[in-house]
The first five atom37 places (N, CA, C, CB, O) and aatype in JSON, in Angstrom:
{
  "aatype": [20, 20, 20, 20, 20, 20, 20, 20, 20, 20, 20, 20, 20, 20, 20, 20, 20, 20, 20, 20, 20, 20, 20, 20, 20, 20, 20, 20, 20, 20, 20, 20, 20, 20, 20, 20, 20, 20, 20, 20, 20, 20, 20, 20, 20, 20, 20, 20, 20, 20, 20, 20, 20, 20, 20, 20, 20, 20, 20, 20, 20, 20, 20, 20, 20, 20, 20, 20, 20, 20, 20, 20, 20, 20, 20, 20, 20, 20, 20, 20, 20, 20, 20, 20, 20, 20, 20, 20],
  "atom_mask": [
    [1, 1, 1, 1, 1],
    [1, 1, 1, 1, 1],
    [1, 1, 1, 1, 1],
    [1, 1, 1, 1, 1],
    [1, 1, 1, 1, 1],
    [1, 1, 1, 1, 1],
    [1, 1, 1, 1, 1],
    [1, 1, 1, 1, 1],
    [1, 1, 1, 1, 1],
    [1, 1, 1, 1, 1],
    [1, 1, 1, 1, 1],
    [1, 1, 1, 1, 1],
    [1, 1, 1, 1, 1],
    [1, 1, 1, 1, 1],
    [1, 1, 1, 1, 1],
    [1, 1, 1, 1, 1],
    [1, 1, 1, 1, 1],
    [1, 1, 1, 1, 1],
    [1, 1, 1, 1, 1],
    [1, 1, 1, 1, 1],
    [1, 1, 1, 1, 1],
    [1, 1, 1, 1, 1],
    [1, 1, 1, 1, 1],
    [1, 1, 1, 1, 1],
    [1, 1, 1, 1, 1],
    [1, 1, 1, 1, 1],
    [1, 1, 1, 1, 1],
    [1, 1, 1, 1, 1],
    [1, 1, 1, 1, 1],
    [1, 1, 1, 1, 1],
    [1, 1, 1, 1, 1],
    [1, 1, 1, 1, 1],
    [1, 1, 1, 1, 1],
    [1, 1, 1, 1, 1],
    [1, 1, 1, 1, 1],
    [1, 1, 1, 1, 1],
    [1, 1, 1, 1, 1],
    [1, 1, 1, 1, 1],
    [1, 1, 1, 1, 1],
    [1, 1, 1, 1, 1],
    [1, 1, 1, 1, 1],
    [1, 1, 1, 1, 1],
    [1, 1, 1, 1, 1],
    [1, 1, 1, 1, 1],
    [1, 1, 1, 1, 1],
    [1, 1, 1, 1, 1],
    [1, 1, 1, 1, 1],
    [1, 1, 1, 1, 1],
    [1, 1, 1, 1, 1],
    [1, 1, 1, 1, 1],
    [1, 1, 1, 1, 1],
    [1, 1, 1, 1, 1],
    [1, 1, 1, 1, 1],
    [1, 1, 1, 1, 1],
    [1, 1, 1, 1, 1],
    [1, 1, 1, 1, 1],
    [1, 1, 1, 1, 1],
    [1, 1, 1, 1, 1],
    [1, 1, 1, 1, 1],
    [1, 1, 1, 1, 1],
    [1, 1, 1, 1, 1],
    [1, 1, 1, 1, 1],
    [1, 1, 1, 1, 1],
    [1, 1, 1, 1, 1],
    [1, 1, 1, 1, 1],
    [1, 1, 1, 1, 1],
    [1, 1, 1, 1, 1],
    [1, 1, 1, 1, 1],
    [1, 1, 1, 1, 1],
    [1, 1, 1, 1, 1],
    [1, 1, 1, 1, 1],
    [1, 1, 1, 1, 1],
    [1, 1, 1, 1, 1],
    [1, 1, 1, 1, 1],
    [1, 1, 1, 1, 1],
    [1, 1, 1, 1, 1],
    [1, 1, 1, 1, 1],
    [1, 1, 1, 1, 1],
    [1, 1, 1, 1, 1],
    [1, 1, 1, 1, 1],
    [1, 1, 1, 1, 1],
    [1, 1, 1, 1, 1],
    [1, 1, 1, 1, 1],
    [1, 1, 1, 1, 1],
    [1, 1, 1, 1, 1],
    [1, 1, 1, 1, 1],
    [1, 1, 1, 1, 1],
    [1, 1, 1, 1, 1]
  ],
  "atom_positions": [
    [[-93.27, 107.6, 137.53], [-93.37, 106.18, 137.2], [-92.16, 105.78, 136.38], [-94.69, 105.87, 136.42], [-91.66, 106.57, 135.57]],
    [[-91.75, 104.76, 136.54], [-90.95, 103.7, 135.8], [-91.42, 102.35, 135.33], [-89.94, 103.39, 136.56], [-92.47, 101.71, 135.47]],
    [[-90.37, 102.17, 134.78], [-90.44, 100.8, 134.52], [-90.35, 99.3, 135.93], [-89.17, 100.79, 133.49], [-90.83, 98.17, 136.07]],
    [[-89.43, 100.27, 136.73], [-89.01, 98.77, 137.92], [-90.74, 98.92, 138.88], [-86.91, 99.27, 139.54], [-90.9, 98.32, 139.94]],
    [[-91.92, 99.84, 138.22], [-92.72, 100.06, 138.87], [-93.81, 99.1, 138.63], [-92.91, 101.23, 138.78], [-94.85, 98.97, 139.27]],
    [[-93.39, 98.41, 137.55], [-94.32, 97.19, 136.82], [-93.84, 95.75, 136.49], [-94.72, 97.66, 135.46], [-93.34, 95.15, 135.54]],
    [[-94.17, 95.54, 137.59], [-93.82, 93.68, 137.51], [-94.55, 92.81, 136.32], [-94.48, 92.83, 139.07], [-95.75, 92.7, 136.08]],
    [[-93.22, 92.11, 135.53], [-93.86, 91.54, 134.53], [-94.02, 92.22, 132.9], [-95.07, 91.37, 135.15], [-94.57, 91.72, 131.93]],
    [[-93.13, 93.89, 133.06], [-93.6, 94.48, 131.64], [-92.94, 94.13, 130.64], [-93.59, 95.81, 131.5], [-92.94, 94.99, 129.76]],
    [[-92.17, 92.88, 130.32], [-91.39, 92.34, 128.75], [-92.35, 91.47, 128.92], [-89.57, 91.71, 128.47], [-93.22, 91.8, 128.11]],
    [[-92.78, 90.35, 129.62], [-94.04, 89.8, 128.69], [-95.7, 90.59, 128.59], [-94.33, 88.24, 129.34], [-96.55, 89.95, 127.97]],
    [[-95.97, 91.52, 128.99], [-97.04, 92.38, 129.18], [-96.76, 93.24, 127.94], [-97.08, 93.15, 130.64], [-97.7, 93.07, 127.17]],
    [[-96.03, 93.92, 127.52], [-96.13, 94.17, 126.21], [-96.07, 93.23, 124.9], [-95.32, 94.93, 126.12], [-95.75, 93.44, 123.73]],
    [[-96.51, 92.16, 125.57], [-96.39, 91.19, 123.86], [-97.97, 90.29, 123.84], [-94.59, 89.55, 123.86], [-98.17, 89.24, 123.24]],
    [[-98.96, 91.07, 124.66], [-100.24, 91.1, 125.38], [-101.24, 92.39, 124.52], [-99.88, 91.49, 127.2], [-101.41, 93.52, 124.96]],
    [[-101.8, 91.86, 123.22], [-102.79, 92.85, 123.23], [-103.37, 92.98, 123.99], [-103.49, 92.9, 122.57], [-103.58, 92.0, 124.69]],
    [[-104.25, 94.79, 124.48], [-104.53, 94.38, 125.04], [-105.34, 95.92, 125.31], [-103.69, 93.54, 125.64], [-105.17, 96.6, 124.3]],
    [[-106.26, 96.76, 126.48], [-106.94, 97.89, 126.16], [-106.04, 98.82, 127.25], [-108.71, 97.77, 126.34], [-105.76, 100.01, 127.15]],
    [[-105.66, 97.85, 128.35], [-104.83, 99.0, 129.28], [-103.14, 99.61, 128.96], [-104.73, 98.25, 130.82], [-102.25, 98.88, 128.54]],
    [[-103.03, 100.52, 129.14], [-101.92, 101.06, 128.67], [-100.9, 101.3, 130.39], [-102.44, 102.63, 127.64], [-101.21, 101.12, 131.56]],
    [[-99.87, 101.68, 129.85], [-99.0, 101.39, 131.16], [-99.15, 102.36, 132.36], [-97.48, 101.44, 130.79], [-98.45, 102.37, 133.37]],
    [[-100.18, 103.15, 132.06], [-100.32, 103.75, 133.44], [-101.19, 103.46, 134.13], [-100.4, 104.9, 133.51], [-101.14, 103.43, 135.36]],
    [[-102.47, 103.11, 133.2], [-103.19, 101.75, 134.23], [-102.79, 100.89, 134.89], [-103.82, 100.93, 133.77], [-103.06, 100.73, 136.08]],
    [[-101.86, 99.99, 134.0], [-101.16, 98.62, 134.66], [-100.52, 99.12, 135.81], [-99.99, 97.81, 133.69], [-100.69, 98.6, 136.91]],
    [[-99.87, 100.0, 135.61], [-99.03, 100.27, 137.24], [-99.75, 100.79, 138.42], [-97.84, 101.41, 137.16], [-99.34, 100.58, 139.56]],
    [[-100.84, 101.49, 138.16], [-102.07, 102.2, 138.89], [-102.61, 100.14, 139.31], [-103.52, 103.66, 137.4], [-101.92, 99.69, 140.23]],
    [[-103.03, 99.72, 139.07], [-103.68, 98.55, 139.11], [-103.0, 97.33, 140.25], [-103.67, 98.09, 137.58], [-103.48, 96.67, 141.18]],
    [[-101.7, 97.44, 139.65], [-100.6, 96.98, 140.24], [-100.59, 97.73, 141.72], [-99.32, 97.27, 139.29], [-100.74, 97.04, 142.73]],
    [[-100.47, 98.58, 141.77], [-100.31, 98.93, 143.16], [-101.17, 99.03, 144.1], [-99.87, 99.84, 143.25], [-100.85, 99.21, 145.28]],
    [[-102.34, 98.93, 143.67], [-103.49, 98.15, 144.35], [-103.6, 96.43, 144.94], [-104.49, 98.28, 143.33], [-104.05, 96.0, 146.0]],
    [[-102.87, 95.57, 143.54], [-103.16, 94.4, 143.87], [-102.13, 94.17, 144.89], [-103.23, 93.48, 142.77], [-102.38, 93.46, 145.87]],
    [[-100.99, 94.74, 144.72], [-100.05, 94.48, 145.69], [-100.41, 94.87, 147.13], [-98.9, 95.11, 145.32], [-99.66, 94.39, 147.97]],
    [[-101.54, 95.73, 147.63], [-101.69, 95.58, 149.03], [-102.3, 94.81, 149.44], [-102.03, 96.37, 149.58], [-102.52, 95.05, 150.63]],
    [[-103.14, 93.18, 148.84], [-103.89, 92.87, 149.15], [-103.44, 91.93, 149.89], [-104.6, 92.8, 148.42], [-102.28, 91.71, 149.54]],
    [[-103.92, 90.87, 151.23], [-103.23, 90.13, 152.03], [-103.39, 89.06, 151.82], [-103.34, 90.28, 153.09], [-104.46, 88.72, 151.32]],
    [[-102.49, 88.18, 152.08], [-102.24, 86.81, 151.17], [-103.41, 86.18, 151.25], [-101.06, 85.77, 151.63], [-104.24, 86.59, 152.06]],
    [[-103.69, 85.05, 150.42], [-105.04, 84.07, 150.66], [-106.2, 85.61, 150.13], [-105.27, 83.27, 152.96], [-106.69, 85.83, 151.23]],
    [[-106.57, 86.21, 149.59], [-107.45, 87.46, 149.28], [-108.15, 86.57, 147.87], [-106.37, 89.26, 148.9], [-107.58, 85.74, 147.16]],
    [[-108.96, 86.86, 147.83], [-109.59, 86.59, 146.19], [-110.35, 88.01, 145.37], [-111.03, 85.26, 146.35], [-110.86, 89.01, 145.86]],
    [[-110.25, 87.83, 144.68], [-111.09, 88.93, 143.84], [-111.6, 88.74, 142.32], [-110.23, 90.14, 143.77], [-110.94, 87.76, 141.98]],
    [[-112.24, 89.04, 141.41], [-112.8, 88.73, 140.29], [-112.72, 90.11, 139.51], [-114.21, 88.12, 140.51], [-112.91, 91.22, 140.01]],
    [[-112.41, 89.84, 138.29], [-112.1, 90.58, 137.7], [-113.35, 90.21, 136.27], [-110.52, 90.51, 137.68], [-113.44, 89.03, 135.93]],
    [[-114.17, 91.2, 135.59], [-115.04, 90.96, 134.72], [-114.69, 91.53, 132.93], [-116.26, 91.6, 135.43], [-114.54, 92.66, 132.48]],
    [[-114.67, 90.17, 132.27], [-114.0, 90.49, 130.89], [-112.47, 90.29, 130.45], [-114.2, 91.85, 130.71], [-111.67, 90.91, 131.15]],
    [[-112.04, 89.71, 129.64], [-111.08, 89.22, 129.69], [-110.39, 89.89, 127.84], [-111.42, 87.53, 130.13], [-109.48, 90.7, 127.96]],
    [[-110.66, 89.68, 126.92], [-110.47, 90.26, 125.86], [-109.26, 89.46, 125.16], [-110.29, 91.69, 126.13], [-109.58, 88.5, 124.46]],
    [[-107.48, 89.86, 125.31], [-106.75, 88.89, 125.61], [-105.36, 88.5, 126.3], [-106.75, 88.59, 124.8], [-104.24, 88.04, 126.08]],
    [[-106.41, 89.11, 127.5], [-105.5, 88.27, 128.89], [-104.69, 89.56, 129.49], [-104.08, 86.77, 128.28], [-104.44, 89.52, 130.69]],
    [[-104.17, 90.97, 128.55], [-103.57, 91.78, 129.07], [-103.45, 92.23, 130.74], [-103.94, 92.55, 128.37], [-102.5, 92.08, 131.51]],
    [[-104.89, 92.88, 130.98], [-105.29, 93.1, 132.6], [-105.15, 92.18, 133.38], [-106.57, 93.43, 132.91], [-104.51, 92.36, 134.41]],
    [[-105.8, 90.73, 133.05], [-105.03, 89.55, 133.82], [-104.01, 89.4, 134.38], [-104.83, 88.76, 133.33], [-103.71, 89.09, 135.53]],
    [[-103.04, 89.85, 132.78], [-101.81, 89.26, 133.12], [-100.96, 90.2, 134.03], [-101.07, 88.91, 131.85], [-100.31, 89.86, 135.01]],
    [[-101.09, 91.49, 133.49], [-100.89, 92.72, 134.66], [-100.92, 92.24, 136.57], [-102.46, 93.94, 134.32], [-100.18, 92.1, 137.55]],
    [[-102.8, 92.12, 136.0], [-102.8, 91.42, 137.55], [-102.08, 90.18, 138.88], [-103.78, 91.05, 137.43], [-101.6, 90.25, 140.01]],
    [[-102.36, 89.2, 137.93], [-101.31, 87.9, 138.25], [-100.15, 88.47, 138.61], [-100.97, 86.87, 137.01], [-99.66, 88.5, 139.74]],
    [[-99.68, 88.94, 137.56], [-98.33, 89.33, 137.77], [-97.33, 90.02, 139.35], [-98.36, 90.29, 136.73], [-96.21, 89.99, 139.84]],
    [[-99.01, 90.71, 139.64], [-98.37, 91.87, 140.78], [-98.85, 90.59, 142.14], [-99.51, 94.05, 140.84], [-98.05, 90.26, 143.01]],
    [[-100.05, 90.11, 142.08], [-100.72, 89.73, 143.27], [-99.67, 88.94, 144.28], [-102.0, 88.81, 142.86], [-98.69, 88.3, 143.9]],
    [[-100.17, 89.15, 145.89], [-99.64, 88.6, 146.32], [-99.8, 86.7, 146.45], [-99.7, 89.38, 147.13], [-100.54, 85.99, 145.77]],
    [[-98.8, 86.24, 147.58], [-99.09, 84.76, 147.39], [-100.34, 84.59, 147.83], [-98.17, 83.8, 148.09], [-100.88, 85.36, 148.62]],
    [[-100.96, 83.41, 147.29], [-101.6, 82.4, 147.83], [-103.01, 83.23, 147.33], [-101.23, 82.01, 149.54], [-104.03, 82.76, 147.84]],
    [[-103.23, 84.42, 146.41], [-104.07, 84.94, 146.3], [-104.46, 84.26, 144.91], [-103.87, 86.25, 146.54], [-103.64, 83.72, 144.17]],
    [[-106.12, 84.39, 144.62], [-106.74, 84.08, 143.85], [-107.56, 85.17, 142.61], [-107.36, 83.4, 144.63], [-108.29, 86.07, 143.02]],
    [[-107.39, 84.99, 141.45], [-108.21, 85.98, 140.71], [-108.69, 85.22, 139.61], [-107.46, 87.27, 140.25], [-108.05, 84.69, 138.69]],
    [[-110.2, 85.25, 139.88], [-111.56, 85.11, 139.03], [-111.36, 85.71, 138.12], [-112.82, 85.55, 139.51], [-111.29, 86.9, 138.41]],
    [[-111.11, 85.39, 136.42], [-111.5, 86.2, 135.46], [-113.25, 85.66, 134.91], [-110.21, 86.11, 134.27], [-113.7, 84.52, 134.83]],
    [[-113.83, 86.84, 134.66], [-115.2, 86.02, 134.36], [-115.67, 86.38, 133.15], [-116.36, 86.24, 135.35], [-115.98, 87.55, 133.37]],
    [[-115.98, 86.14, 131.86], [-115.93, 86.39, 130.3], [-116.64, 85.11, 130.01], [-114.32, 86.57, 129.52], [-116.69, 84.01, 130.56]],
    [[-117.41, 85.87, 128.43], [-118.36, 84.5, 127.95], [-116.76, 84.04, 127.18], [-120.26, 84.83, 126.57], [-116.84, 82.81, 127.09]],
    [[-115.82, 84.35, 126.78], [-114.93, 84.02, 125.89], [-115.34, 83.44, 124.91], [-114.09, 83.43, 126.3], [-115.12, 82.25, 124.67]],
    [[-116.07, 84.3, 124.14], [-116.96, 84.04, 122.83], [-116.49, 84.73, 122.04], [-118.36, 84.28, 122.79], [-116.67, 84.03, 121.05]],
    [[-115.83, 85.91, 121.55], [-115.6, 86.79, 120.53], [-115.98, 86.72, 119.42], [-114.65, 86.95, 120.37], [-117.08, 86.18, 119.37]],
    [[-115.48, 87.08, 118.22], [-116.22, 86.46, 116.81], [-115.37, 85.68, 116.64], [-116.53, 87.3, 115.44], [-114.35, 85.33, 117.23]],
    [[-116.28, 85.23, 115.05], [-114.88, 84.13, 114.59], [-113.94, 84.44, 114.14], [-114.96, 83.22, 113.71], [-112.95, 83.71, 114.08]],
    [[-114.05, 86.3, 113.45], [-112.7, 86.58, 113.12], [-111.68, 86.55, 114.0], [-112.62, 87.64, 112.66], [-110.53, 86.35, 113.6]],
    [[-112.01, 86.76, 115.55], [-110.77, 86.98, 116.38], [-110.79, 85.69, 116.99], [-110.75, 88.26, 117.45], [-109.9, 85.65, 117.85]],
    [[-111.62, 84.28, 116.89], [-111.26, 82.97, 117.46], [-110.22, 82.47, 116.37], [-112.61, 81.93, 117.68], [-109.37, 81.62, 116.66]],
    [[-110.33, 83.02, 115.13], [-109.57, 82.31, 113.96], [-108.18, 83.29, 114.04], [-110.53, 82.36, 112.25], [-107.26, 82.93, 113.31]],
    [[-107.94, 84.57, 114.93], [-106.79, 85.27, 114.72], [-106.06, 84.78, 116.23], [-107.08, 87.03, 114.42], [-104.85, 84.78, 116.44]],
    [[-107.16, 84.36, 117.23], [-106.4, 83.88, 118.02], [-105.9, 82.42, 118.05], [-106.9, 84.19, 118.96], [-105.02, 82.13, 118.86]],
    [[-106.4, 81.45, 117.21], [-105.84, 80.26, 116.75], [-104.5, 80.32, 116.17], [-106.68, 79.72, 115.86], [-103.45, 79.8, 116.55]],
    [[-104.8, 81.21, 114.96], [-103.67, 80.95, 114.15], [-102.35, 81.94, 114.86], [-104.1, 81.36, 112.46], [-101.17, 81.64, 114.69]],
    [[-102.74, 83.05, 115.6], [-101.28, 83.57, 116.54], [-100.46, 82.47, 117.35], [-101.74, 84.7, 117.83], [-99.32, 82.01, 117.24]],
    [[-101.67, 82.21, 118.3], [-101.2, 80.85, 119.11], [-100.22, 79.79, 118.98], [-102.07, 80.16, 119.16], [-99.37, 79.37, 119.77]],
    [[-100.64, 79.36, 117.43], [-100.17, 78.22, 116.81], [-100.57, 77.16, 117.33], [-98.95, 78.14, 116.72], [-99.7, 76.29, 117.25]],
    [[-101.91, 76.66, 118.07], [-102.1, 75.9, 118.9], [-102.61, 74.72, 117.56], [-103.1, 76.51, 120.19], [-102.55, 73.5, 117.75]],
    [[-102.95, 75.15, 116.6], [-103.31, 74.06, 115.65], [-102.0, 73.5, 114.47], [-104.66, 74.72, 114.8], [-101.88, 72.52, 113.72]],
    [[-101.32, 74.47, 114.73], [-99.7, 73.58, 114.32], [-99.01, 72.36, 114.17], [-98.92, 73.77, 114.96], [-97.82, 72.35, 113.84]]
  ]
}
């Protein structure tokens, strides 16, 4: 494995996140066989890492379901506010 093996890894490392890079590329090379127009769902979201992995690789015109209560606590709604800067 390399690096040119993972589409997307300078913004994917700035992605907390639970998968580490041999998942992502294992993952990746799955989404990449899938044929255009394909959908799939993916369950749990945390923040956004595997997503973004995913997106990243899929082909066109393909679709991916993330499905999450996106509830966390408030410590991590108040750590993901204030990272964000969305209340700035």
């Amino acid at each position: 494995m390399n690096k040119d093996d993972f589409t997307g890894i300078a913004e994917w490392k700035q992605i907390q996140g639970w998968f580490d890079i041999y998942q992502t590329v294992a993952i990746q090379q799955i989404v990449k066989q899938l044929l255009p127009g394909s959908e799939f769902f993916k369950l749990g979201s945390f923040q956004g890492c595997s997503s973004f992995a995913l997106t990243s690789a899929i082909p066109a015109y393909c679709v991916l379901y993330s499905v999450d209560r996106f509830a966390g606590s408030q410590a991590r709604k108040k750590w993901n506010l204030a990272s964000s800067h969305l209340l700035d």
